[in-house]
VORO-334658 format. One line per 10 residues: number of its first residue (from 0); for each residue x, y, z of C-alpha. Coordinates in pm, 1 decimal. Each point is the difference from the previous one (the first is absolute). Layout:
% residues N
NUM> X:Y:Z; ...
***
This chain:
% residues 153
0> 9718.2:-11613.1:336.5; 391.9:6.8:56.5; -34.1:368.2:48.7; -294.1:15.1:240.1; 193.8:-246.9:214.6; 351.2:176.8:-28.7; -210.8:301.8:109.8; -148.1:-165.9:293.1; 351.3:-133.1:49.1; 170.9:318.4:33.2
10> -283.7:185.5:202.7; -17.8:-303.6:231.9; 409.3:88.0:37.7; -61.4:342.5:70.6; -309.0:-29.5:207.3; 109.7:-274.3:221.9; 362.8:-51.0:-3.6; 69.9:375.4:32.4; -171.1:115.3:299.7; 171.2:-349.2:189.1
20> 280.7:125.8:-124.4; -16.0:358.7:153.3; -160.3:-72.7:314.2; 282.3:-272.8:83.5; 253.7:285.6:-103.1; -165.8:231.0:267.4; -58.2:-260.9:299.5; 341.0:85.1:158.7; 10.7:303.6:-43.2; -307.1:42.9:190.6
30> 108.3:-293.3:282.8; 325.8:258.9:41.0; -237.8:329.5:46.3; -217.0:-199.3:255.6; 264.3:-92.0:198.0; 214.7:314.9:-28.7; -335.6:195.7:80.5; -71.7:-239.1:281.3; 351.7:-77.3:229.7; -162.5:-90.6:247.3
40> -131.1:-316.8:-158.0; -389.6:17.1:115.6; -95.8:41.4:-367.1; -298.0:230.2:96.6; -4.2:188.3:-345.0; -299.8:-100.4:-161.5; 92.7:150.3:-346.4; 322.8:-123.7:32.3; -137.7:-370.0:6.7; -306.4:61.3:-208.4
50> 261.0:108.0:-294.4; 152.0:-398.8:54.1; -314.2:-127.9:4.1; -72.2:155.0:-319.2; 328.2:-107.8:-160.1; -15.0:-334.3:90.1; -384.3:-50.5:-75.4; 132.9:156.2:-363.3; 229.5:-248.4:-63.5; -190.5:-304.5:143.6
60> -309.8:80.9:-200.8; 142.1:123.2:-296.0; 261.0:-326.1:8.3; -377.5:-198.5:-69.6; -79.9:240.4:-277.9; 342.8:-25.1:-176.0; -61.1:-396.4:-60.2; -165.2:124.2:-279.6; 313.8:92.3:-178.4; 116.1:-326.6:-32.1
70> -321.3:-123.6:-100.8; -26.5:248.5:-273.0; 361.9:-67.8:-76.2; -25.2:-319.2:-82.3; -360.4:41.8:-187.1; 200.6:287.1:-224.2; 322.2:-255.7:-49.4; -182.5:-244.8:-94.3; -211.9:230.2:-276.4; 319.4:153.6:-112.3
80> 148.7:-378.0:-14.0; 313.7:73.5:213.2; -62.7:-233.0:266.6; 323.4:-169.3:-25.9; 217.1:295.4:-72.1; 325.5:40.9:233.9; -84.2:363.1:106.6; -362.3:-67.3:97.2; 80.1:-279.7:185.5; 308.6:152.8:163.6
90> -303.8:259.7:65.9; -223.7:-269.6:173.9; 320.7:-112.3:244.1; 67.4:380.9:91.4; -393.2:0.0:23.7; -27.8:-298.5:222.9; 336.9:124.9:215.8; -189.3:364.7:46.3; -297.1:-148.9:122.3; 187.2:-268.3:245.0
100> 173.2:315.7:149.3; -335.9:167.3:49.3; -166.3:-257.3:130.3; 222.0:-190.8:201.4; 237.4:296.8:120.3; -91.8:315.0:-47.2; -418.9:19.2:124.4; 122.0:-256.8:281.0; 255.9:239.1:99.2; -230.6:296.6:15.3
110> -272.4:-173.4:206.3; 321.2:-63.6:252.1; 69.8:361.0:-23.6; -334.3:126.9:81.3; -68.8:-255.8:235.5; 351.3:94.9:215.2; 72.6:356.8:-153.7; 372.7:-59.2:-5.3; 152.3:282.4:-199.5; 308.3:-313.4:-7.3
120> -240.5:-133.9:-256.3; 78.5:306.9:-241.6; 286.1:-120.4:-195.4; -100.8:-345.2:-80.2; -332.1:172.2:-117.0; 135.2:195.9:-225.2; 259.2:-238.6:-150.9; -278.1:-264.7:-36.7; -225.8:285.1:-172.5; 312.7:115.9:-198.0
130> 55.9:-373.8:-171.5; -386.1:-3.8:-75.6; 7.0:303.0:-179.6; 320.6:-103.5:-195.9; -115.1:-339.5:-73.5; -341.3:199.0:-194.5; 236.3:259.9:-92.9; 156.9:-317.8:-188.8; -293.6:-159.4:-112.2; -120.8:341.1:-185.3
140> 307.2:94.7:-167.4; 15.8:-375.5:-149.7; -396.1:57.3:-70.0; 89.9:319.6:-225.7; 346.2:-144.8:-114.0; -119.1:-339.7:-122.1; 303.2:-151.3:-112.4; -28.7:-137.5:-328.3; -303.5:212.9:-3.3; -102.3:110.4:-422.8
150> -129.1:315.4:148.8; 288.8:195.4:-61.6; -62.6:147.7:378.0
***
């Protein structure tokens, strides 16, 4: 059973956490090409705004998919009996953080962006996607690391 769940874990990670994780990356990039493509501000460029659309409508629905992770996570902890170890639950804050920034910050701050198209918006979008990805970046390496782990990985 532990390695049906760690399975359904890690595909859950990839599946869910990954496509978040690009589409945030690209979301300023495309905010900068609409408004470069567009100076004078009418946003009239219907692919232009149908590619933001489609970013943010990744993130947002694939943010409701990725509670799954954690779910699995803890089902998969709790098989393997690790529930109280210091890595996993350093994992759980970093977890908990990532999500807070996704939720609170970064889908807010897109749904600003496409509601006012402010190209100003850029920067902040791309730090707050940055720290998302580096706070999963995080969480994986001390998923594969394990310290203390009797792996040997």
């Amino acid at each position: 059973m532990t390695k049906l769940l760690l399975s359904l874990h890690v595909l859950a990670a990839i599946l869910a956490v990954g496509p978040v994780a690009v589409a945030a990356s690209m979301f300023p990039a495309a905010l900068r090409r609409l408004g470069a493509d567009d100076p004078g501000g009418d946003r009239t460029d219907p692919a232009g705004l149908g590619a933001l659309r489609t970013l943010h409508r990744v993130c947002r629905v694939y943010a409701g998919v990725a509670v799954a992770v954690p779910v699995l996570g803890f089902a998969t902890a709790s098989e393997m009996g690790v529930l109280h170890s210091a890595w996993l639950i350093t994992s759980i804050v970093l977890t908990a953080v990532a999500a807070g920034v996704l939720a609170l910050l970064l889908l807010p701050a897109q749904e600003a962006a496409l509601e006012t198209f402010s190209v100003a918006a850029a920067p902040r979008l791309a730090m707050l996607a940055g720290v998302f990805n580096l706070l999963w970046a995080t969480v994986t390496v001390l998923m594969v690391v394990r310290p203390g782990s009797t792996t040997g990985a």
